[in-house]
C-alpha positions as CSV (number, residue, x, y, z in Angstrom):
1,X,6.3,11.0,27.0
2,X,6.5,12.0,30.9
3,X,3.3,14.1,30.3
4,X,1.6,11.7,28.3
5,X,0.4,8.7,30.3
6,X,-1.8,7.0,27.8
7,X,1.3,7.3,25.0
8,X,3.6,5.6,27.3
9,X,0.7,3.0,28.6
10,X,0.8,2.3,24.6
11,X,4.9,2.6,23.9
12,X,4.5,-0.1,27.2
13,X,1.9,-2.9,25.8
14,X,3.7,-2.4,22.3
15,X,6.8,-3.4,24.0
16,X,5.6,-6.5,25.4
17,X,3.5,-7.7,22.9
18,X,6.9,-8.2,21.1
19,X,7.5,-11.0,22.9
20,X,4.7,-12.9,20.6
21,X,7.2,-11.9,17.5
22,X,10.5,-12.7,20.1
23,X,8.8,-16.2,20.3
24,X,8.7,-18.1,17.1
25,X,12.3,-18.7,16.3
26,X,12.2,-20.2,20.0
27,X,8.7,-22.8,19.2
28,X,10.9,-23.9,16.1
29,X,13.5,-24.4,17.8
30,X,11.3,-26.4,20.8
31,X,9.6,-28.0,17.8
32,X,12.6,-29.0,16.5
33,X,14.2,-30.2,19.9
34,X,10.8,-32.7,20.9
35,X,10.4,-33.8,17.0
36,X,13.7,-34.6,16.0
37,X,12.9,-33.1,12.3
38,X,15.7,-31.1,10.7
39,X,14.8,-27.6,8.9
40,X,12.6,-29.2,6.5
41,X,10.0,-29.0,9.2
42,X,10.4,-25.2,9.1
43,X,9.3,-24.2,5.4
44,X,6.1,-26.3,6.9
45,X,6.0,-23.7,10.1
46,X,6.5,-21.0,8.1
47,X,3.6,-21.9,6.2
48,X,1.1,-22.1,8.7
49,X,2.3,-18.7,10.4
50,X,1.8,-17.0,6.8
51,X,-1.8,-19.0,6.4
52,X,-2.8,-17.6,9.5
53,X,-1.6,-14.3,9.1
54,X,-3.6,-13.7,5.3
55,X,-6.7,-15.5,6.4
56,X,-6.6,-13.4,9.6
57,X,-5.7,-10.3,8.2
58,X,-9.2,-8.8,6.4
59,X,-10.8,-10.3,9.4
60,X,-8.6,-7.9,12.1
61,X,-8.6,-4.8,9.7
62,X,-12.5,-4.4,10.1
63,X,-12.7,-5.2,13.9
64,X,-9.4,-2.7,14.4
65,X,-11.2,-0.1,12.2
66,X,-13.9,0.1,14.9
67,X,-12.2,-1.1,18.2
68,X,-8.4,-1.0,17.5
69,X,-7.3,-1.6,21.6
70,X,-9.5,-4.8,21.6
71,X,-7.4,-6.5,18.7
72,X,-4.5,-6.2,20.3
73,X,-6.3,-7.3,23.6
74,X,-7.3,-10.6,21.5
75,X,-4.2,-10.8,19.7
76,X,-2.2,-11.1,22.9
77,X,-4.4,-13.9,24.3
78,X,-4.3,-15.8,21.1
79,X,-0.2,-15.2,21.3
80,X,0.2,-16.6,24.8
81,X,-2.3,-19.4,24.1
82,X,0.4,-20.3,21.3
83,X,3.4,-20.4,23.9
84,X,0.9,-22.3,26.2
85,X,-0.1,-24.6,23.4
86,X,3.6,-25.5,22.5
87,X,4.3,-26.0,26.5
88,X,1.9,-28.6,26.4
89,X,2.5,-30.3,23.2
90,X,6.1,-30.7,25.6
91,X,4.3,-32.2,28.4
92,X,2.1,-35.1,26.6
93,X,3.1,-38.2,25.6
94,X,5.5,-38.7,22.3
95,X,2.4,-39.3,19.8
96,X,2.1,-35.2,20.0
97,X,5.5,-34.6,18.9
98,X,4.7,-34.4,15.5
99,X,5.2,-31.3,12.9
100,X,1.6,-31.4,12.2
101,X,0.4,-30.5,16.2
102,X,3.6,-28.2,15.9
103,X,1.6,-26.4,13.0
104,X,-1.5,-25.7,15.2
105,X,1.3,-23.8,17.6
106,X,2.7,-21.6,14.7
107,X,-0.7,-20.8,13.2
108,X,-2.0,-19.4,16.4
109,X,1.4,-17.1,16.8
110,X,0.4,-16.2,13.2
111,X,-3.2,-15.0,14.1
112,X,-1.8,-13.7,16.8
113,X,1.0,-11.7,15.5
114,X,-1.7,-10.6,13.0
115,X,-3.8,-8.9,15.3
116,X,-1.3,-6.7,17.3
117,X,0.6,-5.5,14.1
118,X,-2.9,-4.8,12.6
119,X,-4.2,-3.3,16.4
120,X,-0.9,-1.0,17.3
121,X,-0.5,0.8,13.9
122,X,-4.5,1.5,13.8
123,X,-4.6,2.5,17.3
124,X,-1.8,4.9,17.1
125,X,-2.8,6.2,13.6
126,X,-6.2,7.0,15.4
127,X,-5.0,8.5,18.4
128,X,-2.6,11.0,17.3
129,X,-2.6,14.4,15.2
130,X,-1.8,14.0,11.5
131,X,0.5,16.5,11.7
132,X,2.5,14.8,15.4
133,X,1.7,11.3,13.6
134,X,5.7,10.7,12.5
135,X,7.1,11.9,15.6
136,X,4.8,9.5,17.7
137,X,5.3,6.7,15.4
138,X,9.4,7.5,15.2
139,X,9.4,7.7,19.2
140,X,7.6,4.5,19.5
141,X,9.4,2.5,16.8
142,X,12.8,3.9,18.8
143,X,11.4,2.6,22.2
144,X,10.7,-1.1,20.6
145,X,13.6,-0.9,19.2
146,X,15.4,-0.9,22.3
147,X,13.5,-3.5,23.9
148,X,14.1,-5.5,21.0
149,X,18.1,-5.3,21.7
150,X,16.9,-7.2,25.0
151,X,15.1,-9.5,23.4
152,X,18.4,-10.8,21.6
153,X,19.9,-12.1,25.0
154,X,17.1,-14.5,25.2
155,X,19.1,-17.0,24.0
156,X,21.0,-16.9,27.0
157,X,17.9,-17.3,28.9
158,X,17.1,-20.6,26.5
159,X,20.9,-22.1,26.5
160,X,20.9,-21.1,30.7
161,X,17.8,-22.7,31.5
162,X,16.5,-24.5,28.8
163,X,13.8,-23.5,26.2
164,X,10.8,-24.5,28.1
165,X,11.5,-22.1,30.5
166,X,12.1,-19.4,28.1
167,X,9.1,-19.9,26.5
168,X,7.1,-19.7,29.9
169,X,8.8,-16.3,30.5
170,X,7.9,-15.6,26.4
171,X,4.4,-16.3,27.7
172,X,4.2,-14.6,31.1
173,X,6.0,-11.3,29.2
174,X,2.9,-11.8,26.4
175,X,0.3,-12.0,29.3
176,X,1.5,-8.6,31.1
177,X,1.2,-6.7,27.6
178,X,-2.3,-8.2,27.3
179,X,-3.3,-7.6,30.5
180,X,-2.1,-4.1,30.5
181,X,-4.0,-3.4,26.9
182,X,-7.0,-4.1,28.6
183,X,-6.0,-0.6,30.2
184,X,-6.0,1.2,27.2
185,X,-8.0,4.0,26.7
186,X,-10.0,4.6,23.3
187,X,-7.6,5.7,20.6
188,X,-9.2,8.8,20.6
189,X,-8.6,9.1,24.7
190,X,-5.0,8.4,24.7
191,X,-3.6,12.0,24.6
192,X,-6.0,13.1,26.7
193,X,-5.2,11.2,29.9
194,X,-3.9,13.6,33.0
195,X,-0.4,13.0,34.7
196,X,-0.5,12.1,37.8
């Protein structure tokens, strides 16, 4: 990985972008905090994630065929829009602390989830060798993996300091990944990048 720049650029803005999936237990949670609704409200959550993610699916899967970086450039700004969105539902008055607006937070962390799964596995499928494919693909799934033993001590983070906050660090951790995606090279440039 030390001599490949553009694999560990990638392995990076994977990484982040986890934060969108880190996220949603958190917006029910928030949801359910500013609501007052018990679990029922969840199944209704889970449904507009799941919407999103079908309807958005075919959609994604052409655009990544042809430009695989710049769906998970869009997915991460739809992501963070979703943290900003439920931020905000948190900041207006009672009338929007409803399940329904809470649906409109979940469907964008849907479409938005969509994208990046749909976005990493075709950029990496396009950038490496058939034959190095499973080693890039094991190394990479090992590096998230990690990083998603750090995402567990969120919690502390939400019982410390609240879950607004967390979810603003959710957000700013989503923004980094998207902003550094927009420094991806083409799939088919990412093993060619020079150290250095």
């Amino acid at each position: 990985m030390k001599t490949e720049p553009g694999f560990r650029k990638f392995v990076m803005v994977r990484s982040l972008l986890l934060g969108l999936q880190l996220a949603v237990p958190f917006y029910a949670l928030y949801a359910r905090e500013l609501t007052g609704t018990g679990a029922g409200s969840l199944g209704f959550f889970v449904v507009a994630s799941s919407l999103a993610m079908v309807v958005s699916s075919p959609f994604w899967g052409r655009f990544a065929d042809k430009k695989s970086h710049i769906v998970l450039i869009l997915g991460g700004f739809i992501g963070a829009f979703a943290g900003i969105l439920a931020l905000v539902l948190g900041w207006l008055p009672e009338y929007f602390h409803r399940d329904i607006w809470f649906a409109f937070v979940f469907f964008f962390a849907g479409f938005g989830q969509a994208a990046v799964r749909l976005g990493r596995k075709t950029y990496l499928v396009d950038a490496t060798p058939e034959r190095d494919r499973p080693t890039y693909v094991a190394l990479s799934n090992t590096i998230v993996g990690l990083f998603t033993l750090v995402g567990a001590s969120l919690g502390f983070i939400a019982d410390a300091a609240g879950l607004q906050v967390l979810i603003m660090v959710l957000v700013f951790i989503i923004l980094y990944g998207t902003v550094l995606s927009l420094t991806l090279p083409e799939s088919s440039d990412m093993l060619k990048l020079e150290t250095g």
